[in-house]
FIGUMAR-124514 format. One line per field, with one value per atom (N, C-alpha, C): residue number from 0; residue in one letter; atom name; x, y, z. Coordinates in Angstrom, 2 decimals. Atoms other than C-alpha are relative to their C-alpha. Last residue first. Layout:
N
n <- [NUM_...]
res <- [A_...]
atom <- [CA_...]
xx <- [X_...]
yy <- [Y_...]
zz <- [Z_...]
This chain:
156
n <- [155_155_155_154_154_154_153_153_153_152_152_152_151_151_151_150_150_150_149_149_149_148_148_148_147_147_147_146_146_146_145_145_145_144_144_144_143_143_143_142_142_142_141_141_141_140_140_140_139_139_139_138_138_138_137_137_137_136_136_136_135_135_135_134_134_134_133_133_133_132_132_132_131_131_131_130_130_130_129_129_129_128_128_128_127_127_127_126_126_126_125_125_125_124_124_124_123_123_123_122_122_122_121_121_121_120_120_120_119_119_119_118_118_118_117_117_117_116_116_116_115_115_115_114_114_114_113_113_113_112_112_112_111_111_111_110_110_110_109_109_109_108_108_108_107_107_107_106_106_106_105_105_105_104_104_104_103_103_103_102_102_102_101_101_101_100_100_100_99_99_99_98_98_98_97_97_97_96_96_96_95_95_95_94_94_94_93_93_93_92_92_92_91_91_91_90_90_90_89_89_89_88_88_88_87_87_87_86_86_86_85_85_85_84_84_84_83_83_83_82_82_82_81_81_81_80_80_80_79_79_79_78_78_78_77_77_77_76_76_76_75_75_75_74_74_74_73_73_73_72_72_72_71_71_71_70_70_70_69_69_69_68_68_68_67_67_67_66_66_66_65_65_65_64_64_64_63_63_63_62_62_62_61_61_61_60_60_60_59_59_59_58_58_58_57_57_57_56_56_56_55_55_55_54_54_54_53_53_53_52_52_52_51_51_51_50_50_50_49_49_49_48_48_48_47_47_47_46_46_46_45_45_45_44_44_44_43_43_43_42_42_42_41_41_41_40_40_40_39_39_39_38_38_38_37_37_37_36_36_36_35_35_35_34_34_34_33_33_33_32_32_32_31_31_31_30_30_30_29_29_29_28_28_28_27_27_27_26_26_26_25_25_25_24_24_24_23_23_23_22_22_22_21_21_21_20_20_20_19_19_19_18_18_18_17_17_17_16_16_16_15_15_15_14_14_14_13_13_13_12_12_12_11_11_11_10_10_10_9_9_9_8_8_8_7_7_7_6_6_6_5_5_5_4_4_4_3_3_3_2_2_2_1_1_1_0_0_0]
res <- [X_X_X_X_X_X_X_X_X_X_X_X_X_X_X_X_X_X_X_X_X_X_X_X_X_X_X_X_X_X_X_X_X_X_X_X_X_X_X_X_X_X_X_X_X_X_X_X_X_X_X_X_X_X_X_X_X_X_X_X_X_X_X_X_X_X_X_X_X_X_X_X_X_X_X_X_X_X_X_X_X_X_X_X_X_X_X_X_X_X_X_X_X_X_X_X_X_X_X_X_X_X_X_X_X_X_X_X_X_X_X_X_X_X_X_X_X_X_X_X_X_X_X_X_X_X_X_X_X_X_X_X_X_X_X_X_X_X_X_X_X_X_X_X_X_X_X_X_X_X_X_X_X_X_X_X_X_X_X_X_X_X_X_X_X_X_X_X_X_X_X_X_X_X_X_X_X_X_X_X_X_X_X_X_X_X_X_X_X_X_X_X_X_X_X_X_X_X_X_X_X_X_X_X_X_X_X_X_X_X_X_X_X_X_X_X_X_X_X_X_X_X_X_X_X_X_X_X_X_X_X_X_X_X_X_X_X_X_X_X_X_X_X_X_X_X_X_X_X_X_X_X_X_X_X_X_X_X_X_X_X_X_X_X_X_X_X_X_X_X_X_X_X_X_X_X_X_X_X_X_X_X_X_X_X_X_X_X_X_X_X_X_X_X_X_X_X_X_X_X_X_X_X_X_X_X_X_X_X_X_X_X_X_X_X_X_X_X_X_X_X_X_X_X_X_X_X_X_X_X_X_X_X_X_X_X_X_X_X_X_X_X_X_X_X_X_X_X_X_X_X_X_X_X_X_X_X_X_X_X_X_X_X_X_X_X_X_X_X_X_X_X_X_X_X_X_X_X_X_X_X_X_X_X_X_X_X_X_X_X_X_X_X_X_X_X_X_X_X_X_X_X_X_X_X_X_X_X_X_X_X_X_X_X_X_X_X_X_X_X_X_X_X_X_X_X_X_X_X_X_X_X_X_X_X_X_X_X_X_X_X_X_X_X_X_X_X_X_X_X_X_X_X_X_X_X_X_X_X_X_X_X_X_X_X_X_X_X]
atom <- [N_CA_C_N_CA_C_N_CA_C_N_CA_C_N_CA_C_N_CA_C_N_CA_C_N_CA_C_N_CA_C_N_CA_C_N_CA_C_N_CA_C_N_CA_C_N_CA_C_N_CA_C_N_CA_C_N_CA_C_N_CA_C_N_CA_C_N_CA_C_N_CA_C_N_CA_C_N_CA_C_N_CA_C_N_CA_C_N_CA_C_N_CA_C_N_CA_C_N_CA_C_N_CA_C_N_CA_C_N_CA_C_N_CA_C_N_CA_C_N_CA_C_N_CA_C_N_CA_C_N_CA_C_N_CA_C_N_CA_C_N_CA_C_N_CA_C_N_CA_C_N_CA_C_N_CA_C_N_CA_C_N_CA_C_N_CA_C_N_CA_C_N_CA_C_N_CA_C_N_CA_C_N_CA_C_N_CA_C_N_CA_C_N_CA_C_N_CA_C_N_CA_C_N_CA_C_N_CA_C_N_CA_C_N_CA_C_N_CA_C_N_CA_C_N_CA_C_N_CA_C_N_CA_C_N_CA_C_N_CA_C_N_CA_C_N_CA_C_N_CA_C_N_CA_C_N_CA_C_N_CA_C_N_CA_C_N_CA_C_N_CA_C_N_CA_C_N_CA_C_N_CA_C_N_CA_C_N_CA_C_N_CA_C_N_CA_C_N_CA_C_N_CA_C_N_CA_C_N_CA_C_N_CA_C_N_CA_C_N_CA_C_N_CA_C_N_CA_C_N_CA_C_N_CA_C_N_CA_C_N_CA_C_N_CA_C_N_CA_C_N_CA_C_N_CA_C_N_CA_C_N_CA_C_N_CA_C_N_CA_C_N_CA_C_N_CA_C_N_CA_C_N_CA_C_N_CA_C_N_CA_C_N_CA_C_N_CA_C_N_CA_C_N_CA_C_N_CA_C_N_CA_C_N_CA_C_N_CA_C_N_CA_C_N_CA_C_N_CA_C_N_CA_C_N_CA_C_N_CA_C_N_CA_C_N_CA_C_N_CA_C_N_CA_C_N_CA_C_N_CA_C_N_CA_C_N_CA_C_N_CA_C_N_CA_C_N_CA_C_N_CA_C_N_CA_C_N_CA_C_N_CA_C_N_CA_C_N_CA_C_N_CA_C_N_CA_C_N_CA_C_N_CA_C_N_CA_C_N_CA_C_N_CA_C_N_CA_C_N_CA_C_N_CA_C_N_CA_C_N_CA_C_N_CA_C]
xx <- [-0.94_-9.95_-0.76_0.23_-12.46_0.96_-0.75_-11.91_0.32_-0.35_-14.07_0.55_-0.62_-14.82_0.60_-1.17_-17.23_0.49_-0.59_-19.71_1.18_-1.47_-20.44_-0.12_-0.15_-23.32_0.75_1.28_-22.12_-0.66_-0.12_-18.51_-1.14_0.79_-17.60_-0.28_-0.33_-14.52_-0.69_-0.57_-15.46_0.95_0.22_-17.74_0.22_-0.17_-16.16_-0.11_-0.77_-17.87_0.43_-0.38_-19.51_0.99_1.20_-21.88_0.32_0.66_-19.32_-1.19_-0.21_-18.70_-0.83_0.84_-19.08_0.22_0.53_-16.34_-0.91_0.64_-16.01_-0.51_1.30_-14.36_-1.40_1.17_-12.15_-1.46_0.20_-10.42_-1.14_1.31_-10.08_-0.81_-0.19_-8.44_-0.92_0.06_-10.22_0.72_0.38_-9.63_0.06_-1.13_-7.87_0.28_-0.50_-10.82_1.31_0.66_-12.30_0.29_-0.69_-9.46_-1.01_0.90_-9.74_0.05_0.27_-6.81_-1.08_-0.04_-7.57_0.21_1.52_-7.39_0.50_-0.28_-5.16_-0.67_-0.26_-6.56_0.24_0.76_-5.60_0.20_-0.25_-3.01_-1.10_-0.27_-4.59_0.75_0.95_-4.91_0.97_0.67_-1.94_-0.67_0.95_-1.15_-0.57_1.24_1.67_-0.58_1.05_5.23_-1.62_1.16_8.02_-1.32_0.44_10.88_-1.44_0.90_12.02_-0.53_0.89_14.66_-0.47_-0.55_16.13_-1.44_0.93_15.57_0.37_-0.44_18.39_-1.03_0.67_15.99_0.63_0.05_18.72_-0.97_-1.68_20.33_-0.52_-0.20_16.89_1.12_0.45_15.91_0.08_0.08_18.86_-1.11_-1.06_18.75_0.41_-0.27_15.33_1.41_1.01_15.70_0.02_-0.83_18.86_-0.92_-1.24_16.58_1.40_1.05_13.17_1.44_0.28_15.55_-0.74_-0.95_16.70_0.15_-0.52_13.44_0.88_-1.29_12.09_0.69_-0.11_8.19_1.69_-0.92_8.46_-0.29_0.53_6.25_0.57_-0.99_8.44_-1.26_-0.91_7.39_0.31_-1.11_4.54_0.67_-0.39_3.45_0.50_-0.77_1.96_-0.22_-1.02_-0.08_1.21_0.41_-3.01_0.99_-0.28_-1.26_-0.70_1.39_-0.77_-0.09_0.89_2.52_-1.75_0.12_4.37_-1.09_1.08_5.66_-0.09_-0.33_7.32_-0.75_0.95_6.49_0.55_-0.57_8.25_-1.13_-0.08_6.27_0.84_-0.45_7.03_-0.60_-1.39_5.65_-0.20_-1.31_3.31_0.67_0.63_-0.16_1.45_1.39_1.81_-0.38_0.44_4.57_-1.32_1.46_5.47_-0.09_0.45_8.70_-0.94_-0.03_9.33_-0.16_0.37_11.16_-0.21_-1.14_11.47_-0.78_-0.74_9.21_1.41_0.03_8.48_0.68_1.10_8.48_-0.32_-0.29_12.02_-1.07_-0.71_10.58_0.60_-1.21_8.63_0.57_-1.23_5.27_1.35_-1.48_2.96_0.89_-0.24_-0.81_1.46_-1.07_-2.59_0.73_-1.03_-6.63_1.50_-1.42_-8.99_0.73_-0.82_-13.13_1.57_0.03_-15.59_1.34_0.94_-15.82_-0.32_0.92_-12.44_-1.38_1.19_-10.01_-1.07_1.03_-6.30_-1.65_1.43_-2.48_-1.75_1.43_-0.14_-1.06_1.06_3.43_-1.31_1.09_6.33_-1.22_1.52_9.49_-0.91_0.07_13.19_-1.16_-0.47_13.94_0.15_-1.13_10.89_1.00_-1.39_8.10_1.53_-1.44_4.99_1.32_-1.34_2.11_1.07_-1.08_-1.76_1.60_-0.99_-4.11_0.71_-1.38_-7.08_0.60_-1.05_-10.26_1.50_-0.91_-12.21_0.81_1.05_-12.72_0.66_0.30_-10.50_-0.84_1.09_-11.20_-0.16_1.66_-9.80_-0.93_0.46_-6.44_-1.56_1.78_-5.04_-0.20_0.26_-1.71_-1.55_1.81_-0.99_0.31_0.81_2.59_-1.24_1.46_4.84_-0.23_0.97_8.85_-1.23_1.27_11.56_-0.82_0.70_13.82_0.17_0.66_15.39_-1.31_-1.17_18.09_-0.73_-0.56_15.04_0.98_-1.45_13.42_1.02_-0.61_9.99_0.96_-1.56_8.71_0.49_-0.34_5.05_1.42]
yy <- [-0.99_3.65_0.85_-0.70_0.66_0.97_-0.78_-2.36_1.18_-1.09_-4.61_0.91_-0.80_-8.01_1.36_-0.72_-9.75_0.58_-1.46_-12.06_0.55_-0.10_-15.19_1.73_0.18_-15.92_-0.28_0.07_-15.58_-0.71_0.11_-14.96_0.11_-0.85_-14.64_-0.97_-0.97_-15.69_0.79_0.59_-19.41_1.55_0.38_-17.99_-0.47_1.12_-16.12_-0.65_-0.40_-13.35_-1.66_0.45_-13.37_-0.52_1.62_-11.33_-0.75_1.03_-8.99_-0.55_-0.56_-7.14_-0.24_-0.59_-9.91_0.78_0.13_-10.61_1.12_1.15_-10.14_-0.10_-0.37_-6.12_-1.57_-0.35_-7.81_0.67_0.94_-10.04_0.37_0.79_-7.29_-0.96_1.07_-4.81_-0.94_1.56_-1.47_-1.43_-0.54_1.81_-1.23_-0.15_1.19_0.08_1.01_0.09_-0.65_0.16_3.51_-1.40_-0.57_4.83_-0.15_-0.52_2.56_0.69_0.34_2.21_0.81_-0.91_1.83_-0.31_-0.53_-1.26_0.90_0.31_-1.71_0.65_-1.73_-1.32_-0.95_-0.26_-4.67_0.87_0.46_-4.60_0.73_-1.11_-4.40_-0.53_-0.45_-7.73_0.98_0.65_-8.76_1.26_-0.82_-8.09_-0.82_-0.03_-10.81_0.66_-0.58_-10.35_-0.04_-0.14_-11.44_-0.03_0.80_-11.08_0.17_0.91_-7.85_-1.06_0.95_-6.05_-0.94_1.55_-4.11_-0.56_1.38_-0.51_-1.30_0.84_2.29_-0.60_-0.32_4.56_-0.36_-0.99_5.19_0.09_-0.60_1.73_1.52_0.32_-0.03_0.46_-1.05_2.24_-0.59_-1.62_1.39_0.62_-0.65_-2.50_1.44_0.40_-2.85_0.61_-0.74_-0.68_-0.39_-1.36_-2.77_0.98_0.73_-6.33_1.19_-0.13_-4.37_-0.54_-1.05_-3.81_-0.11_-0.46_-7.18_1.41_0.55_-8.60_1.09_0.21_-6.52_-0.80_1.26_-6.42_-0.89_0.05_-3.50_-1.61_1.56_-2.00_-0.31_0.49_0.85_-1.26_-1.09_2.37_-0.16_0.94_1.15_1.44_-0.83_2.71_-1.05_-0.13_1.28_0.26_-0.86_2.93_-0.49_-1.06_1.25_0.83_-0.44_-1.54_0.40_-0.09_-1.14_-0.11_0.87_-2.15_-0.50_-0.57_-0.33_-1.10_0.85_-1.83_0.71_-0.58_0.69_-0.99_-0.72_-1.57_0.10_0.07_-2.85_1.11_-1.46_-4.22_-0.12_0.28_-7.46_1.42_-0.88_-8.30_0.31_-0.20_-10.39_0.70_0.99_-11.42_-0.26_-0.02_-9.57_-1.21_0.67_-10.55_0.21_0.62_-8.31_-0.63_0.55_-7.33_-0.75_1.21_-5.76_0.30_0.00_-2.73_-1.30_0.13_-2.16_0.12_0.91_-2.13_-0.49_1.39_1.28_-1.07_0.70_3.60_-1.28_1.18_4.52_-1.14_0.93_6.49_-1.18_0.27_8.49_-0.86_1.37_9.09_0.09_-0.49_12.64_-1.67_0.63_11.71_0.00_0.36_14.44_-0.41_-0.03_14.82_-0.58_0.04_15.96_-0.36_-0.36_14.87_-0.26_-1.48_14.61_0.85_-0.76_11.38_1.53_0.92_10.47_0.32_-0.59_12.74_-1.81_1.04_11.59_0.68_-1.34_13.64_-0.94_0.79_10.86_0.79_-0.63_12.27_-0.30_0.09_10.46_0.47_0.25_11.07_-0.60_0.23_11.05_0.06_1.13_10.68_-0.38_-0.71_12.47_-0.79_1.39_10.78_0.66_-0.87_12.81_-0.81_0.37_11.03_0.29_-0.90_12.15_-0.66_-0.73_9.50_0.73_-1.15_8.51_0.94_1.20_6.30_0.69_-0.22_9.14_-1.11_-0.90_9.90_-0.09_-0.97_7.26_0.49_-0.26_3.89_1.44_0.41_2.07_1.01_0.40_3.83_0.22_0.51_4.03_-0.19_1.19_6.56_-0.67_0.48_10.11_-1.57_1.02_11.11_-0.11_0.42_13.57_-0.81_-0.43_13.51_-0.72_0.06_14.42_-0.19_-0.85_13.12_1.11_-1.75_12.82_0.32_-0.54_9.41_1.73_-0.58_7.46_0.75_-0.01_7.29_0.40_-1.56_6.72_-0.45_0.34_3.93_1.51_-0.98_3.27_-0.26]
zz <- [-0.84_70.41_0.23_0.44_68.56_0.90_-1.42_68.65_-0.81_0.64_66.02_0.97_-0.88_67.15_-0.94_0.14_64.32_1.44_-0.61_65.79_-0.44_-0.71_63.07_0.78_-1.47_61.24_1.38_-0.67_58.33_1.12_-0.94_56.87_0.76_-0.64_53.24_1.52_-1.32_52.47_0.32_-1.15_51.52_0.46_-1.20_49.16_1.11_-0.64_46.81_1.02_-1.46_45.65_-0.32_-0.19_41.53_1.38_0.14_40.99_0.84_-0.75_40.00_0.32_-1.71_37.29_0.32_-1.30_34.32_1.12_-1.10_31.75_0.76_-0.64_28.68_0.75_0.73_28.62_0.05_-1.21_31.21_-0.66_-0.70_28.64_1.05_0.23_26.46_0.67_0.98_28.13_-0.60_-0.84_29.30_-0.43_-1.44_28.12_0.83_-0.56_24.78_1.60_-0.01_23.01_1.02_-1.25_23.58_-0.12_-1.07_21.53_1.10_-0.56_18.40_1.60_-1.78_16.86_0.22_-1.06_13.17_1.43_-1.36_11.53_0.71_-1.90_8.67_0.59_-0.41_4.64_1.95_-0.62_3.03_0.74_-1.63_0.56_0.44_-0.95_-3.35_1.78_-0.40_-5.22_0.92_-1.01_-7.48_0.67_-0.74_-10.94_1.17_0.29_-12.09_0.67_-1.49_-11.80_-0.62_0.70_-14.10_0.85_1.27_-12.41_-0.40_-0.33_-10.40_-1.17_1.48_-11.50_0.77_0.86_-8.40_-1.21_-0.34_-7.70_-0.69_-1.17_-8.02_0.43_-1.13_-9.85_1.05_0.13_-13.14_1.56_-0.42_-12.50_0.64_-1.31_-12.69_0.26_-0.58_-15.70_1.44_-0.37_-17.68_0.71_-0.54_-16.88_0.29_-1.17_-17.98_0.79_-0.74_-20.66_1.38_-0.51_-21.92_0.68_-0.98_-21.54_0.27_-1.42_-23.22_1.33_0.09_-26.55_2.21_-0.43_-26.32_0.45_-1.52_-26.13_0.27_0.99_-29.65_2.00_0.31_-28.87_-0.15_1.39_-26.73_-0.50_1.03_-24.58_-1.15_1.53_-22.02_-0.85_0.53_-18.67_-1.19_1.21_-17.37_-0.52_1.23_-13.65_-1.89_1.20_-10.83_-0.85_0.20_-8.46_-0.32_0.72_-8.62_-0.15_1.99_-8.26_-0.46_0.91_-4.54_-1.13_-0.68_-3.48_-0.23_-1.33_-6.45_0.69_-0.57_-9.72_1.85_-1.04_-12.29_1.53_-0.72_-15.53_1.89_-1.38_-18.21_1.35_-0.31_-20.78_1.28_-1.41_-23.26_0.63_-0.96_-26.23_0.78_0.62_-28.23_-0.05_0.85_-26.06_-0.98_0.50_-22.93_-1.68_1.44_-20.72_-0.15_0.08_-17.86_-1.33_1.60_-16.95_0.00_0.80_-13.50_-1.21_1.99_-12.53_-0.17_0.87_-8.42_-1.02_0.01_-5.26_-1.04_0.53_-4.95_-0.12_0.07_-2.62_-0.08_-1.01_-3.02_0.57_1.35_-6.17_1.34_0.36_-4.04_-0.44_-0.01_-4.56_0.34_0.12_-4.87_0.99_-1.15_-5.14_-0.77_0.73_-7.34_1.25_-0.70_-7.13_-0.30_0.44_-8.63_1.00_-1.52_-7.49_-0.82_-0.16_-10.28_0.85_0.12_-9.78_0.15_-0.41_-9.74_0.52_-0.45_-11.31_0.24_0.91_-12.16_0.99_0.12_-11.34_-0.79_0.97_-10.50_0.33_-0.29_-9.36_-1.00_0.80_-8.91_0.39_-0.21_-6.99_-1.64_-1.44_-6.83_0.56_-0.65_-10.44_1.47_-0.25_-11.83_0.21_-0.52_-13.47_0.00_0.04_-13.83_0.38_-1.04_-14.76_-0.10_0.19_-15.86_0.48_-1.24_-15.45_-0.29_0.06_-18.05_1.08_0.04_-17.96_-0.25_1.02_-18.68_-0.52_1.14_-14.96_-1.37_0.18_-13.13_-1.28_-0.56_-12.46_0.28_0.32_-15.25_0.87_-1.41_-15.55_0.01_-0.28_-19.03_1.66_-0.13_-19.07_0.43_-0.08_-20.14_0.48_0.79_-20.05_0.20_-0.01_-18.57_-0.83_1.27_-18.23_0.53_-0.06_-15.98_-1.16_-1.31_-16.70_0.15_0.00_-20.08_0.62_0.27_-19.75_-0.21_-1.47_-18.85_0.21_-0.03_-22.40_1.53_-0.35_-22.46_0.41_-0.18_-25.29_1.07_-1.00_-25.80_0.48]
């Protein structure tokens, strides 16, 4: 698999395990990306921007190299090039980190998804936490209460 960055826009097919088929659609513009893929039944097409991503690594496989579009999630990276020939994968590199303006990243290994962030919760927001804890009252303090004692109260 070899696409040529010099004739953006271009489609492709690519493997992706957890869509229908095992197969993504991908549009690769130079100021976006677009990943058309069905998941149970269900279409859908998640529109990227190329600033997005983190850059162009190089991946070593069993006997050659790939380059690959690397985004935070890695479901939504991309390969761009598999070449066995180095030098060949070492001008690619360079021409498609010029052509996105992203830096060459080294050799990168698949890492786990980023964890999804916690909603604000909006009845969370009502009370702080500290007092959510604690007990309403119960609790008086006994050296200002006052028993058996005559209050004076003046009245107009």
């Amino acid at each position: 698999m070899r696409l040529d960055p010099l004739s953006l826009p271009v489609r492709f097919d690519a493997q992706d395990m957890r869509a229908d088929g095992g197969i993504r659609q991908v549009e690769l513009h130079r100021e976006r990306v677009i990943l058309r893929r069905a998941i149970g039944g269900m279409r859908m097409a998640v529109n990227v921007r190329v600033s997005d991503f983190l850059g162009i690594a190089s991946r070593g496989l069993d006997n050659a190299r790939m380059l690959v579009l690397v985004h935070r999630d890695p479901s939504l990276s991309i390969p761009l090039c598999v070449s066995a020939d180095a030098d060949e994968i070492e001008t690619a590199w360079q021409l498609w980190s010029d052509i996105f303006a992203l830096p060459q990243l080294p050799d990168v290994k698949p890492c786990e998804p980023a964890q999804r962030r916690r909603r604000h919760n909006a009845i969370r927001a009502r009370r702080p936490k500290f007092l959510v804890r604690r007990r309403a009252g119960g609790l008086l303090n006994p050296a200002a209460m006052y028993q058996g004692e005559r209050e004076i109260i003046a009245r107009e």
